[in-house]
Backbone as a ProteinNet text record, in pm:
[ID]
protein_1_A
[PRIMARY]
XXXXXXXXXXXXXXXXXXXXXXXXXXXXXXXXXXXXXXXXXXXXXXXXXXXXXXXXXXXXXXXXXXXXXXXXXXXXXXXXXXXXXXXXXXXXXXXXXXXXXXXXX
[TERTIARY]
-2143.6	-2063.1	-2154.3	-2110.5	-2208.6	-2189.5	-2279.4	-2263.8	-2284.5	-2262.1	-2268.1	-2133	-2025.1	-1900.5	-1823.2	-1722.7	-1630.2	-1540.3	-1551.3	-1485.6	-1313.6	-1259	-1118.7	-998.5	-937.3	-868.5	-733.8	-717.1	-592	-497.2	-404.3	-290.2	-248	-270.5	-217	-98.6	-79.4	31.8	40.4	224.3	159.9	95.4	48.7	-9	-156	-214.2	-401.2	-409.8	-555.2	-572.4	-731.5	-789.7	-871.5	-966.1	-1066.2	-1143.5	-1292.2	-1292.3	-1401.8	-1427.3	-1545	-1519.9	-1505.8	-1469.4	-1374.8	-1269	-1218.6	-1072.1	-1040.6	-925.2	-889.2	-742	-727.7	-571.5	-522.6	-404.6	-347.8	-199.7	-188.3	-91.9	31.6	182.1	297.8	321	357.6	431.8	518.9	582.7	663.6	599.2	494.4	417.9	315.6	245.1	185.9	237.5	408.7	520.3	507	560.2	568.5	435.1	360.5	233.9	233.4	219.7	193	338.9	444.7	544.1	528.9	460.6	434.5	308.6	267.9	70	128.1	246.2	289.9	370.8	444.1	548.6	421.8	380.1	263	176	128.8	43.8	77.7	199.7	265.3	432.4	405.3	488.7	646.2	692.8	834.4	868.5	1024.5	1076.5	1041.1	980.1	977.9	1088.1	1206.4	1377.1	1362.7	1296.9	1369.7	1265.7	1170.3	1133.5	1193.2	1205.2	1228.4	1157	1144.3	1058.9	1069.7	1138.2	1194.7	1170.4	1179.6	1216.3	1032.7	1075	941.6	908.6	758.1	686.5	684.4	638.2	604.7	787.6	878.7	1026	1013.7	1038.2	1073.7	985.1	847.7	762.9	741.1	806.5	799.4	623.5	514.4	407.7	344.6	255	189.8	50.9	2.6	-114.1	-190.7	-290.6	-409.9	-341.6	-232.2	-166.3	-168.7	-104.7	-114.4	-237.5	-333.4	-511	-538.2	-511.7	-552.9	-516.8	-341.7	-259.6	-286.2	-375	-456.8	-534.5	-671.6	-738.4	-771.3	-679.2	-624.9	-551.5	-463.9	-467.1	-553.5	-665.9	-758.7	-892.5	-860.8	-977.3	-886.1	-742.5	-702.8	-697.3	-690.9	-644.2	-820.2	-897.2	-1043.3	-1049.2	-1009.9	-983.5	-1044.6	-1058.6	-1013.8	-967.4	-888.3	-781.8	-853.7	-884.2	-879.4	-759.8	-816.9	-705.7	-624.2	-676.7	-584.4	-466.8	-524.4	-399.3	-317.3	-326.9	-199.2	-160.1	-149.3	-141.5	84.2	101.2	279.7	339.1	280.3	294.1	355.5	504.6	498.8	618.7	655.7	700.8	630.8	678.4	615.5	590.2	681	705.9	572.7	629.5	515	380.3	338	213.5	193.9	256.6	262.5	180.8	237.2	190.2	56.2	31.7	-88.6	-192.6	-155.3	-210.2	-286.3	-142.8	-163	-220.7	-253.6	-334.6	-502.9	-524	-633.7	-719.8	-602.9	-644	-678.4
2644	2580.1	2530.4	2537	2479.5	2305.4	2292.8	2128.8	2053.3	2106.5	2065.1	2100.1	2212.5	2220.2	2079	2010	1900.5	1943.1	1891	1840.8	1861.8	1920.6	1932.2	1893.1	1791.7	1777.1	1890.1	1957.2	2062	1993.6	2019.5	1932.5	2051.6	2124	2236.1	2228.8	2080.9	2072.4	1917.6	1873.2	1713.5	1626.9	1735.4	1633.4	1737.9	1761.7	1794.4	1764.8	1724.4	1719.1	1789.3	1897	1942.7	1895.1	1838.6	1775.9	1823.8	1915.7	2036.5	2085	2074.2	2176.7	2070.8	1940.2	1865.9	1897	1893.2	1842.5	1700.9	1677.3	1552.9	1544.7	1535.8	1585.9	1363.1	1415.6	1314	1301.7	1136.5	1143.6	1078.8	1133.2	1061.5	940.6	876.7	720.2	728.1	829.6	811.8	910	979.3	1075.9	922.9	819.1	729.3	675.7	587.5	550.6	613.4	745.4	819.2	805	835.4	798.6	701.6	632.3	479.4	471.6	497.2	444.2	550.9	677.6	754.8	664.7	602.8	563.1	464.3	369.6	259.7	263.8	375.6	432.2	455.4	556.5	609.2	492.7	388.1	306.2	202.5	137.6	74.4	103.3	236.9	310.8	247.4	317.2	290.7	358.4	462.3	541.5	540.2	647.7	671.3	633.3	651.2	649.2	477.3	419.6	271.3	185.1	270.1	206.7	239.6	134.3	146.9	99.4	152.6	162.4	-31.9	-59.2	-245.8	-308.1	-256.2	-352.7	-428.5	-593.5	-660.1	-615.9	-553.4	-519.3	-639.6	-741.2	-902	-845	-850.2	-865.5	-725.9	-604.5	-490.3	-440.4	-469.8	-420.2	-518.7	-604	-752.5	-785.6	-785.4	-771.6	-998.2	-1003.5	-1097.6	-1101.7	-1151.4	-1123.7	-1080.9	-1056.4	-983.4	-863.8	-846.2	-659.6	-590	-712.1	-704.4	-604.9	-655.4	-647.3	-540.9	-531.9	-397.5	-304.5	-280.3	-167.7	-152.6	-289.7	-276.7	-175.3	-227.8	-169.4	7.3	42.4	181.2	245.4	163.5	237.1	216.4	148.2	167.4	272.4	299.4	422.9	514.3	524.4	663.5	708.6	613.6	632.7	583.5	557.6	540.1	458.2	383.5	222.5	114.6	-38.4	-174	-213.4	-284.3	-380.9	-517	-550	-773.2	-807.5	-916.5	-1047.4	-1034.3	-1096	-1133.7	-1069.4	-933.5	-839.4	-811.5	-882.4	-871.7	-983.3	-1081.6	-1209.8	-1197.1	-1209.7	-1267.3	-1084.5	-978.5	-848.6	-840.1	-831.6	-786.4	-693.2	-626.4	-480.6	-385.6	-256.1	-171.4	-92	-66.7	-18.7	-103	-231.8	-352.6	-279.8	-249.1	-252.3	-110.8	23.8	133.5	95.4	1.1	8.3	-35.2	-142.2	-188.3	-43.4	-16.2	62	244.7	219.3	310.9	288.5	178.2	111.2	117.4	113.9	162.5	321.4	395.3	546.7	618.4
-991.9	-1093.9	-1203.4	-1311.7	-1438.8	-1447	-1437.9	-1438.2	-1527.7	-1663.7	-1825.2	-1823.8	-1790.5	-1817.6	-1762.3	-1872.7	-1783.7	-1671	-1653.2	-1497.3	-1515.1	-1437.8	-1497.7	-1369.6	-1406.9	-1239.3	-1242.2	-1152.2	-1138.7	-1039	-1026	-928.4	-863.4	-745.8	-660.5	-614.5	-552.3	-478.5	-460.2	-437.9	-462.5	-379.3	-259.4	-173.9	-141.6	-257.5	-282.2	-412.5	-467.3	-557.9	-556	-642.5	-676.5	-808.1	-733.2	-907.2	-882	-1017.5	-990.3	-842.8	-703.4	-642.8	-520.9	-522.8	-426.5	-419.3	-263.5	-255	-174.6	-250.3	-165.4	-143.8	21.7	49.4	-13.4	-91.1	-114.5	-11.7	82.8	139.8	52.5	82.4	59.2	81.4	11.6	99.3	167.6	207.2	329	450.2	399.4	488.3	583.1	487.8	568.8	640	580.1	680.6	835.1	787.4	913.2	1005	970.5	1057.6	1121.1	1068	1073.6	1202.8	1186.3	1293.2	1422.8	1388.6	1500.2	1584.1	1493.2	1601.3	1671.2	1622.9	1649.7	1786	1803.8	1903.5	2009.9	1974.2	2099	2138.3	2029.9	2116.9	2203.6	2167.4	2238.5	2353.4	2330.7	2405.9	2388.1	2284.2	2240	2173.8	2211.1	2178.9	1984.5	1912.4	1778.9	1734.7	1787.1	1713.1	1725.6	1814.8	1812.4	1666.1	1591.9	1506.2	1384.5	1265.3	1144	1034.5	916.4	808.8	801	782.7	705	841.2	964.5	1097.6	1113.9	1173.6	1182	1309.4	1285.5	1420.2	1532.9	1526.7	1615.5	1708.4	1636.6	1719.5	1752	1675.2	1752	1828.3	1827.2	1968.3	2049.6	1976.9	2117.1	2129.1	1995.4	2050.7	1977.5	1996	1963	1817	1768.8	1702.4	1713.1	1847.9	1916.5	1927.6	1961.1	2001.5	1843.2	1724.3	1589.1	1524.6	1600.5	1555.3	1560.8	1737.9	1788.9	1712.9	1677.5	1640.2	1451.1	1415.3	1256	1287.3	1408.8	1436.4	1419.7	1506.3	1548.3	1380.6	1292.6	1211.2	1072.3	1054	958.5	1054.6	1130.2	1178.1	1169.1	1193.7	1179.3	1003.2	908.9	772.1	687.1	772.9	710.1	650.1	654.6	530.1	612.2	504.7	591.6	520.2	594.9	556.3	543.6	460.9	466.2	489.3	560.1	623.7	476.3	416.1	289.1	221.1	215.8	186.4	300.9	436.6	561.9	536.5	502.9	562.9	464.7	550.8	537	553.2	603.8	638.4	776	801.5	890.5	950.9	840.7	806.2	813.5	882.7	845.8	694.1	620.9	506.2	445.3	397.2	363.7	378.5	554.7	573	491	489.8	470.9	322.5	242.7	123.7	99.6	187.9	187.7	194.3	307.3	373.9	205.5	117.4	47.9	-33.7	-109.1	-149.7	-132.6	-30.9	4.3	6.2	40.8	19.4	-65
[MASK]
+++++++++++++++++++++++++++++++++++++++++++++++++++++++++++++++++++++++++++++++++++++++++++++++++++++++++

C-alpha cells in the first residue's frame, strides 16, 4: 500500500468497517444486547426466554453484587473493554448496561 496516499474509510457492510488495510468488525446495539443476555442466561443458568432487554438483573436472576462483578467480569473479557465503577453505578438493566457496554467498543 502507498503510505503517502490518504487513508480512505469504505463502509462494506453495517456491521465492518474497512480503514485502509484494517478491519474492524463493528457490533449492533441490539447484536451486544443479545450477547450480553445470551452470556447472562448461560452463566447463571436461566432459560434465555426468561430474560429481557429493560428487566433488572439483581430481581430477574435473583443474583447479589459479587454475582453482579463476576457476570461484569465475564462480559468485559468477552467484549475486550473495562468498565469503571462510575459508568455502572445506578445500572441495573440490561439494555442500560448494553449501552454502556457500547460505548466502550
Amino acid at each position: 500500500m502507498n503510505e503517502s496516499a490518504p487513508r480512505e474509510v469504505l463502509h462494506s457492510s453495517p456491521k465492518q468497517e474497512i480503514c485502509g488495510d484494517d478491519v474492524v468488525l463493528m457490533k449492533s446495539p441490539d447484536r451486544t444486547l443479545e450477547e450480553i443476555l445470551n452470556l447472562a442466561a448461560v452463566h447463571f443458568k436461566v432459560p434465555r426466554e426468561k430474560l429481557g432487554p429493560d428487566d433488572d438483573f439483581f430481581k430477574t436472576l435473583g443474583i447479589d453484587s459479587l454475582q453482579t462483578l463476576d457476570l461484569l467480569t465475564k462480559l468485559e473479557n468477552h467484549f475486550h473493554i473495562e468498565l469503571p465503577d462510575y459508568e455502572l453505578q445506578g445500572v441495573s438493566d440490561f439494555r442500560t448496561l448494553a449501552n454502556r457496554i457500547r460505548a466502550r467498543l
